[in-house]
Backbone bond lengths (Angstrom), bond angles and torsions (degrees), N, CA, C in turn:
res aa  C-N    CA-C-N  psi(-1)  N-CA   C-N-CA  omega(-1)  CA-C   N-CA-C  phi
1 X - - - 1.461 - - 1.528 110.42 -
2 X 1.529 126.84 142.16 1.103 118.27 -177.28 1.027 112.12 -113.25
3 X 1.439 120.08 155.50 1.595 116.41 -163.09 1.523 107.25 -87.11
4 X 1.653 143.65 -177.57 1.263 153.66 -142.92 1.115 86.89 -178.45
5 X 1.334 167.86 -64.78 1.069 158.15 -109.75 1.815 123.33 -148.70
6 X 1.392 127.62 81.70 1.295 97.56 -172.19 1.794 96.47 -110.16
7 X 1.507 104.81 -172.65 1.833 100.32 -152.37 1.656 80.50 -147.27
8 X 1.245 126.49 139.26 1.551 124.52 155.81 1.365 122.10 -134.14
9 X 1.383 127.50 143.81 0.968 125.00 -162.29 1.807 105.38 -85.83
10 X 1.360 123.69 171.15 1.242 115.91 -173.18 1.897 114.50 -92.08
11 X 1.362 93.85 -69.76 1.667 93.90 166.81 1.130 132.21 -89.29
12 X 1.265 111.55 144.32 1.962 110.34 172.18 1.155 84.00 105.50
13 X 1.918 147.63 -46.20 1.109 138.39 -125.14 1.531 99.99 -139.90
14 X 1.093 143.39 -77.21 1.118 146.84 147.73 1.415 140.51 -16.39
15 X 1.648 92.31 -62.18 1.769 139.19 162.74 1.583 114.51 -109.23
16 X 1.428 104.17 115.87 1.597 122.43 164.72 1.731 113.17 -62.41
17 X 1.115 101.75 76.64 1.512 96.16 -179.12 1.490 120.95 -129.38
18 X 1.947 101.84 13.51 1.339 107.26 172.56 1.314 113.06 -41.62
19 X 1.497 110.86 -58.98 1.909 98.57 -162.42 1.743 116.25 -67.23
20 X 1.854 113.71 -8.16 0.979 102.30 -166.66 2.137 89.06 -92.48
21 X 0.785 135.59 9.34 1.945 144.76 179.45 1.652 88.04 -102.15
22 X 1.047 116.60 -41.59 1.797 112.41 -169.98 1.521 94.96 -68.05
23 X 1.454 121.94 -46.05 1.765 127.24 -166.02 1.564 102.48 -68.71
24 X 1.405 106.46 -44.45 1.726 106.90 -176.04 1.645 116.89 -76.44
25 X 1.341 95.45 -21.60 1.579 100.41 172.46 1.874 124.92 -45.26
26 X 1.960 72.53 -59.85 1.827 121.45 -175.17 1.759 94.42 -32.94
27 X 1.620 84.06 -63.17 1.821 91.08 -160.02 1.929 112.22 -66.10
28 X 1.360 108.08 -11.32 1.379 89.39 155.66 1.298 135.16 -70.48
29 X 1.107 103.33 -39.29 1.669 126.19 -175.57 1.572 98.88 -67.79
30 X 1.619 130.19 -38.14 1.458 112.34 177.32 1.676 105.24 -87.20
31 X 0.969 135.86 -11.82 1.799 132.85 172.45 1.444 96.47 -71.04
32 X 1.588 135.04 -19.47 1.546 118.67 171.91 1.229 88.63 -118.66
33 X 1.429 128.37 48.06 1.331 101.69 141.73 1.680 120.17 60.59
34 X 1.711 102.10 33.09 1.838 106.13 179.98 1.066 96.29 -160.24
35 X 1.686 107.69 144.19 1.173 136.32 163.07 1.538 122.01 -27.51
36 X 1.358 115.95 112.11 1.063 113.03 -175.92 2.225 118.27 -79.44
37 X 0.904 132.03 148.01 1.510 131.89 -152.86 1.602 100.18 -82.83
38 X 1.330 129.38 129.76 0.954 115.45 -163.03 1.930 111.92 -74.12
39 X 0.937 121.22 170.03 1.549 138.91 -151.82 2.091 96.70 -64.95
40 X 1.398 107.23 -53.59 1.136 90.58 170.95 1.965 120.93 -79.27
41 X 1.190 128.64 2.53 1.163 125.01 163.01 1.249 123.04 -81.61
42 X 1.645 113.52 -20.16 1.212 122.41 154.05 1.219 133.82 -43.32
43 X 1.719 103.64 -63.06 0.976 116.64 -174.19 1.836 124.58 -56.64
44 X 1.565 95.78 -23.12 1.374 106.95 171.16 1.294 128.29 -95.60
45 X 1.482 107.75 17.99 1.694 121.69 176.09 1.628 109.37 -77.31
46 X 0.952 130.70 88.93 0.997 122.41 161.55 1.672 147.48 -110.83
47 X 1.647 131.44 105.99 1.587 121.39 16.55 1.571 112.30 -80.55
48 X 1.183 110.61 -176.72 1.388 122.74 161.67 1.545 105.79 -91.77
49 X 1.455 116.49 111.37 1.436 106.85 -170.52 1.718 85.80 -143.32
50 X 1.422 109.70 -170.22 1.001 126.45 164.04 1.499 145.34 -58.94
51 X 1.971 103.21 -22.55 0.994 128.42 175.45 1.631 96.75 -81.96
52 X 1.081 121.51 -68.96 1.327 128.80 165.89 1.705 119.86 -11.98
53 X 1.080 109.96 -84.23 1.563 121.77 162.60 1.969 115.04 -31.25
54 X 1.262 112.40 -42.83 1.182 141.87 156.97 1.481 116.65 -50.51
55 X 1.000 117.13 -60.24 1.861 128.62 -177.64 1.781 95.77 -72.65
56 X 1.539 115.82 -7.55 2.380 103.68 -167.60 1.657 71.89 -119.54
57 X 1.383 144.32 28.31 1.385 133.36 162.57 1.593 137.94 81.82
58 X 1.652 90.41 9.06 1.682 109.91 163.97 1.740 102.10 -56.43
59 X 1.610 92.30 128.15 1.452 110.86 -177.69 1.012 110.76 -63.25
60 X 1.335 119.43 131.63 2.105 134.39 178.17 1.822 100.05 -48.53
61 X 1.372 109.06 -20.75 1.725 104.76 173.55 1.350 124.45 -64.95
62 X 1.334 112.32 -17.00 1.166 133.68 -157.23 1.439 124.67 -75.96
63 X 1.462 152.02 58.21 1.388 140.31 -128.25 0.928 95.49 -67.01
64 X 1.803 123.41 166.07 1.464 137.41 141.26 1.463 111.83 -37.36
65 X 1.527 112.17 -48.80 1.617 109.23 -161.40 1.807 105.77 -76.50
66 X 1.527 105.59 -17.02 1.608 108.64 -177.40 1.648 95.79 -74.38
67 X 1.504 106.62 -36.24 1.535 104.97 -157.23 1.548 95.45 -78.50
68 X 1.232 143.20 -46.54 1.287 135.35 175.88 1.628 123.07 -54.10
69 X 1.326 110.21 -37.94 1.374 131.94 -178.10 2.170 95.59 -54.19
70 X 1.825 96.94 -42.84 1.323 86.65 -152.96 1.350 111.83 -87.01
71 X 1.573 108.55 -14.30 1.383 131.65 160.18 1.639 115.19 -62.39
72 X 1.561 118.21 -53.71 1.314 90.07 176.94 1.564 115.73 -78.69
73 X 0.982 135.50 15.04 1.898 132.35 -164.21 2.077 91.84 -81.16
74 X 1.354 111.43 -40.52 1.450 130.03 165.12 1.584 108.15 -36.13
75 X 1.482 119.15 -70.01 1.325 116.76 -169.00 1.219 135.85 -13.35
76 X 1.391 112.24 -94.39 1.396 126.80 152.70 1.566 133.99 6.35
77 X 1.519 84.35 -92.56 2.015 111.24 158.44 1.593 114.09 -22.26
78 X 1.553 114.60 -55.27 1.675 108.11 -163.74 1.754 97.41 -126.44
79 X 1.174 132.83 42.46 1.332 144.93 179.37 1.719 105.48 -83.62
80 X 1.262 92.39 -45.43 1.609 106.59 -178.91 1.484 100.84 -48.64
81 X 1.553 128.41 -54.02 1.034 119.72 -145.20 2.009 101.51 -90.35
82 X 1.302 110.56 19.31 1.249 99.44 -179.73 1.791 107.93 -106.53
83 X 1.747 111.97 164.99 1.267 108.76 -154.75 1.241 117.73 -127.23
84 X 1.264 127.78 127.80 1.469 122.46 161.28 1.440 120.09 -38.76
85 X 1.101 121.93 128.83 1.767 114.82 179.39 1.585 100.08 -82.11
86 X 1.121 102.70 143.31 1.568 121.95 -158.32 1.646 104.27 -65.04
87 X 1.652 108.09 -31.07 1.439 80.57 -176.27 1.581 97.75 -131.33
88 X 1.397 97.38 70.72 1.856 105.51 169.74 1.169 116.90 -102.69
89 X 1.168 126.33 -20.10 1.439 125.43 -172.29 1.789 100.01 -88.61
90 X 1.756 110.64 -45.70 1.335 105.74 168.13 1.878 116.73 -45.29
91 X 1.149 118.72 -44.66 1.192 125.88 -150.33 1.813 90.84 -70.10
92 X 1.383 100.68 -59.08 1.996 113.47 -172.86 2.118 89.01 -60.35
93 X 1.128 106.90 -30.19 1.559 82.54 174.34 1.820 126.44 -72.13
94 X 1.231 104.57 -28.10 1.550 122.66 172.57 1.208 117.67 -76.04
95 X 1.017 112.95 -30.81 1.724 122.20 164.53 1.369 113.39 -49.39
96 X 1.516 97.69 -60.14 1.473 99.79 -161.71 1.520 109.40 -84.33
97 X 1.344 120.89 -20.77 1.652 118.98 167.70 1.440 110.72 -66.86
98 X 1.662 108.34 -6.16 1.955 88.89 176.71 1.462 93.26 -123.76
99 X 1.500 118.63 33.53 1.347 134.10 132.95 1.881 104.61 90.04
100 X 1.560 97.82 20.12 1.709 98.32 -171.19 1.896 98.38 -85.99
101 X 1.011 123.95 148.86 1.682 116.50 174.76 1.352 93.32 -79.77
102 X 1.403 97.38 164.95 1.516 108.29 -174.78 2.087 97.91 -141.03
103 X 0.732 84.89 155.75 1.776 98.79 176.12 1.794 117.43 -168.53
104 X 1.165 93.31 158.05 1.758 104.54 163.59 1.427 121.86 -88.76
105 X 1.234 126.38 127.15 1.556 122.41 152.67 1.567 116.83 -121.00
106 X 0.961 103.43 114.42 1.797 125.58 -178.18 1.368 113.31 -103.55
107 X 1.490 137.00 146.01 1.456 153.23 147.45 1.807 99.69 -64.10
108 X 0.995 120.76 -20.10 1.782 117.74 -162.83 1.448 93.49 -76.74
109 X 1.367 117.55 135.83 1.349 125.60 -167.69 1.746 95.70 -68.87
110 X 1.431 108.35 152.91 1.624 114.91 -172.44 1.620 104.69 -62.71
111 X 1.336 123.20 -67.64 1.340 106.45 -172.91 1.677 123.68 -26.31
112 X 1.346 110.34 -54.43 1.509 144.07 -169.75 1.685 90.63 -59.58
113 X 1.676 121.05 -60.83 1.686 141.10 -154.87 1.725 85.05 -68.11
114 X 1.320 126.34 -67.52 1.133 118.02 -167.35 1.665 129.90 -55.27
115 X 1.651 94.16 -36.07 1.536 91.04 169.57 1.366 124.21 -86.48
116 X 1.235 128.36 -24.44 1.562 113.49 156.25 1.246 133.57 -80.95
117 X 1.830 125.96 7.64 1.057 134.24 146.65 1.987 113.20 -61.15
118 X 1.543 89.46 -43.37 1.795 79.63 -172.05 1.705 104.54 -91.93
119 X 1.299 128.35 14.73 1.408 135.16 179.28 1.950 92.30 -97.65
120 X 1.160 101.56 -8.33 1.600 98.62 -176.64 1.368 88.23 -128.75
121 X 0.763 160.55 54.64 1.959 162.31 126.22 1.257 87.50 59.70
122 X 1.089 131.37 51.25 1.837 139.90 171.52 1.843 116.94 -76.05
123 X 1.139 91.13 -40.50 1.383 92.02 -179.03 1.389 161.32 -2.43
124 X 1.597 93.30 -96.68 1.713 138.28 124.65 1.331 115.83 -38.00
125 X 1.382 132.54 -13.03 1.570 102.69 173.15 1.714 104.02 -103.45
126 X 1.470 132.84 -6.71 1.875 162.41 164.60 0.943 114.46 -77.74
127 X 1.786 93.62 120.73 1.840 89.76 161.97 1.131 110.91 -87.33
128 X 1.434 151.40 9.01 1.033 157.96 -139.60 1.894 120.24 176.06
129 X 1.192 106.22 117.37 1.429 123.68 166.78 1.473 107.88 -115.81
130 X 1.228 99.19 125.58 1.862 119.65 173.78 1.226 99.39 -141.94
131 X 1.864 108.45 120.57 1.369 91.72 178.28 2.331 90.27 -138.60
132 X 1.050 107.14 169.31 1.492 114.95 166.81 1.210 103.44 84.91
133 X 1.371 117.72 39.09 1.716 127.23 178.70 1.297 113.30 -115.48
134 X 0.919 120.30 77.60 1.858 135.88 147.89 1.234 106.46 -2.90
135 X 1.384 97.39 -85.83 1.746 109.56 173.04 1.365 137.39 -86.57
136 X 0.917 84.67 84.53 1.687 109.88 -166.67 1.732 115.16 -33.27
137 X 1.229 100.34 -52.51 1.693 130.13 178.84 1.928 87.06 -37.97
138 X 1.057 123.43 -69.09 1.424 145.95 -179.44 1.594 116.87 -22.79
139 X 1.279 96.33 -44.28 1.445 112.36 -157.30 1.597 93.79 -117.76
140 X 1.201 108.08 -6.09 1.996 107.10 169.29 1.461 91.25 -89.16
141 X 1.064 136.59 -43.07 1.441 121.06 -158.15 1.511 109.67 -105.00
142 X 1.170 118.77 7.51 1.617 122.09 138.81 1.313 129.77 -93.36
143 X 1.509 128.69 -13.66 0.978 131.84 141.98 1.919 129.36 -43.42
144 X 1.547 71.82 -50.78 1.607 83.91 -173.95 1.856 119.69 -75.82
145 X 1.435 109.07 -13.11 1.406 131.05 157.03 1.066 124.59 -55.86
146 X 1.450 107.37 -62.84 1.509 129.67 159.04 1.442 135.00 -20.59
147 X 1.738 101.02 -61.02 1.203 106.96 -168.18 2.236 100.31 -101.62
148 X 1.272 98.96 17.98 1.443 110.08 -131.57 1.525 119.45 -13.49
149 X 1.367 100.89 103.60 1.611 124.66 176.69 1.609 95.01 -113.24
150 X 0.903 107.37 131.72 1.724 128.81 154.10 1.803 104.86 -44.19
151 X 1.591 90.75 145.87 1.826 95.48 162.89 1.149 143.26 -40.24
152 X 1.682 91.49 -62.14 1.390 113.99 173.16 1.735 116.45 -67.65
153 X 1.519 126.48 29.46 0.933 118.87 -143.10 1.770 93.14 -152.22
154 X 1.362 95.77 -7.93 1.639 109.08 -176.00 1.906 122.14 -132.62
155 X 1.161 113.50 152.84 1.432 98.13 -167.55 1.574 103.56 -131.96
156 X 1.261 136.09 160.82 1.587 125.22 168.46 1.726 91.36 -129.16
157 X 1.215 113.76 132.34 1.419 124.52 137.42 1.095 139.68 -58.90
158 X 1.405 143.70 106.07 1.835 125.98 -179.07 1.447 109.65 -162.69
159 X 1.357 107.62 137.59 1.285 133.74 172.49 1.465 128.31 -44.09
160 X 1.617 111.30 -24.97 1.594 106.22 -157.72 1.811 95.30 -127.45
161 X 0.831 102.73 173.63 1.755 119.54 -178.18 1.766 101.29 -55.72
162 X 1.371 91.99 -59.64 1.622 100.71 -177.32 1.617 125.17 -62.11
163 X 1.362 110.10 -6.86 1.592 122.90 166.35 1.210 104.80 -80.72
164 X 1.383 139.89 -65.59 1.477 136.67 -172.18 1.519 108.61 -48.96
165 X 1.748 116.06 -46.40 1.386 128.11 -148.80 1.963 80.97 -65.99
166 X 1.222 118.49 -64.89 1.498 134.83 177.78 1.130 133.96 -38.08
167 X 1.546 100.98 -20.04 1.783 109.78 170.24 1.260 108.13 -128.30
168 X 1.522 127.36 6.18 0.780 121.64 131.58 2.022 140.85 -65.07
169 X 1.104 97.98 -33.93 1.301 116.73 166.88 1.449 107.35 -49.94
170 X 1.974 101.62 -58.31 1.699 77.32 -161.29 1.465 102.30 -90.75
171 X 1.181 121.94 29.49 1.526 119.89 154.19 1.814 104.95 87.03
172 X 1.574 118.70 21.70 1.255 105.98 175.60 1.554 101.51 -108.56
173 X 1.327 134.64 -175.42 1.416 139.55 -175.27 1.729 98.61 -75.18
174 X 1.832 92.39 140.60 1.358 97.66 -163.70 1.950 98.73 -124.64
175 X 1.552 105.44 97.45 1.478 104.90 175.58 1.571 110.80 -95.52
176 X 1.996 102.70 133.94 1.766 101.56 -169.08 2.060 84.57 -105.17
177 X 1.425 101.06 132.04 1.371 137.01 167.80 1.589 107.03 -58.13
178 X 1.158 152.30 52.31 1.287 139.37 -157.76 1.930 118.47 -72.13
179 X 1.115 117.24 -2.30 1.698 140.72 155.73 1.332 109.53 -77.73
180 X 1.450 129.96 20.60 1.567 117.91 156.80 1.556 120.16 -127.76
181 X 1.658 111.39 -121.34 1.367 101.52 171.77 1.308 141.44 -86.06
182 X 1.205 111.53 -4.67 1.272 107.20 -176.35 1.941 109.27 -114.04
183 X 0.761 94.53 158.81 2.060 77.50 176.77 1.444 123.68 -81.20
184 X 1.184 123.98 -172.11 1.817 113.82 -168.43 1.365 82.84 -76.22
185 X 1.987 131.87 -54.23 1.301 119.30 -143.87 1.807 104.70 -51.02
186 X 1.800 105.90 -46.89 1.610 94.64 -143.24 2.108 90.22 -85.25
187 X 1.336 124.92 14.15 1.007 104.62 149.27 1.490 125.88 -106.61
188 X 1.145 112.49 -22.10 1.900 107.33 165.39 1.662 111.67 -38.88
189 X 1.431 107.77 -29.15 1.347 117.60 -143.10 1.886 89.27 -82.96
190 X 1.310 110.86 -24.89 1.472 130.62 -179.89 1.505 113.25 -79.90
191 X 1.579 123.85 13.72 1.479 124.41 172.88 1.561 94.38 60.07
192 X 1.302 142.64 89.87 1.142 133.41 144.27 1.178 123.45 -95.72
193 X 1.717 124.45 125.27 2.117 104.44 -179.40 1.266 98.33 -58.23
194 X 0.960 139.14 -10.57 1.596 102.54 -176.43 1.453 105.06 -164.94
195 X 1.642 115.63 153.29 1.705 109.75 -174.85 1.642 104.73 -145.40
196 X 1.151 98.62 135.24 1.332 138.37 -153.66 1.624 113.17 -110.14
197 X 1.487 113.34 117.59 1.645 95.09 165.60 1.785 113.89 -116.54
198 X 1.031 114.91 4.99 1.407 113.17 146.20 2.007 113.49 -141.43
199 X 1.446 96.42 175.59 1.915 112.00 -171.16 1.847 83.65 -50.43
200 X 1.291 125.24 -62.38 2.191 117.26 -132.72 1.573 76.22 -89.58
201 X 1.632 148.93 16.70 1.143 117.07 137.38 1.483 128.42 -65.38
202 X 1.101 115.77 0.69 1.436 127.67 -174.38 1.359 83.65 -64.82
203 X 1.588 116.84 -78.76 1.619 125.46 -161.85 1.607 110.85 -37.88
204 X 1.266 122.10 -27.57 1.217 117.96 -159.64 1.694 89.58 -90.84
205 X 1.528 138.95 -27.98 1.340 145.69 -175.66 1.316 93.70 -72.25
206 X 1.121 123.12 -40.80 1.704 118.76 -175.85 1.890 118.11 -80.97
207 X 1.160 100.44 -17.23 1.296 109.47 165.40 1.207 130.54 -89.15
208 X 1.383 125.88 -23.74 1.467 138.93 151.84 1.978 84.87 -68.65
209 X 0.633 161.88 -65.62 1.605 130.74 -116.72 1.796 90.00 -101.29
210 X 1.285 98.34 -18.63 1.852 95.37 167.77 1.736 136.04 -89.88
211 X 1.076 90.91 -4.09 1.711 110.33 167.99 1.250 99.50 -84.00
């Protein structure tokens, strides 16, 4: 069966910007005065939430709205240093010459999703920008309404535990990114069909599934 539909996630996956989420992390943990978790314990945090921050010994004084406030003040400052993966734009170009749509779905709130899509000349290579979706699952199966393509007929790419768990849910093919935030173990551990350590292994998954 050939696919119609592919889905990519924005950070970690698309964009190399683990170490710049590891740096903004860091600087919460030194404004209270604590050890920040080292890079591979990070990587196996899965999500980064409030409870989280909570479980490495951020004080119960501490609001959500202080802790977000102090997380986004980071943004900006070390944005520069994050990276287009070298062969994403090739990959969304091969896609679309064997005629599958291609789009973004991101958790990064839209204002925020749109401007570092066009700070990365992202645009033009998508038929589709979706960005400020939490629940990912949500926004696969309005996509998939949309264009109406079948499940089995669509795929999402993503970096973190909570991408596989989410496209798995809504029942389309679920590829785990193992070059971002989370590590290969704690997403294997999430049933992914298929695992990937860079984007143009995709092409080679689509070429086995057509023989």
């Amino acid at each position: 069966m050939e696919y119609k539909l592919a889905m990519f996630d924005f950070n970690g996956t698309l964009v190399d910007d683990m170490h710049v989420l590891y740096a903004r992390t860091s600087s919460v943990f030194h404004k209270y005065k604590l050890k920040p978790p080292s890079l591979r314990a990070f990587r196996n945090a899965a999500p980064i939430n409030t409870a989280w921050y909570r479980s490495q010994g951020l004080p119960e004084s501490v609001t959500e709205e202080e802790l977000k406030e102090t997380f986004s003040a980071t943004e900006d400052p070390i944005w520069d240093k994050s990276k287009l993966r070298p062969d994403a734009i090739a990959v969304a170009h091969a896609l679309r010459e064997r005629k599958i749509i291609t789009g973004i779905v991101s958790a990064l709130n839209q204002p925020l999703f749109e401007k570092r899509v066009e700070q990365m000349n992202l645009q033009k290579h998508f038929d589709f920008l979706v960005g400020g979706r939490e629940n990912k699952r949500i926004a696969f199966l309005e996509m998939l309404d949309k264009f109406r393509i079948p499940p089995q007929q669509a795929f999402y790419i993503g970096d973190t535990a909570s991408d596989i768990v989410d496209a798995n849910l809504a029942g389309i093919i679920s590829i785990a990114f193992t070059g971002g935030y989370n590590t290969r173990k704690l997403l294997v551990a999430k049933r992914p069909d298929f695992v990937v350590k860079s984007l143009s292994d995709i092409l080679k998954i689509l070429d086995r599934r057509l023989k």
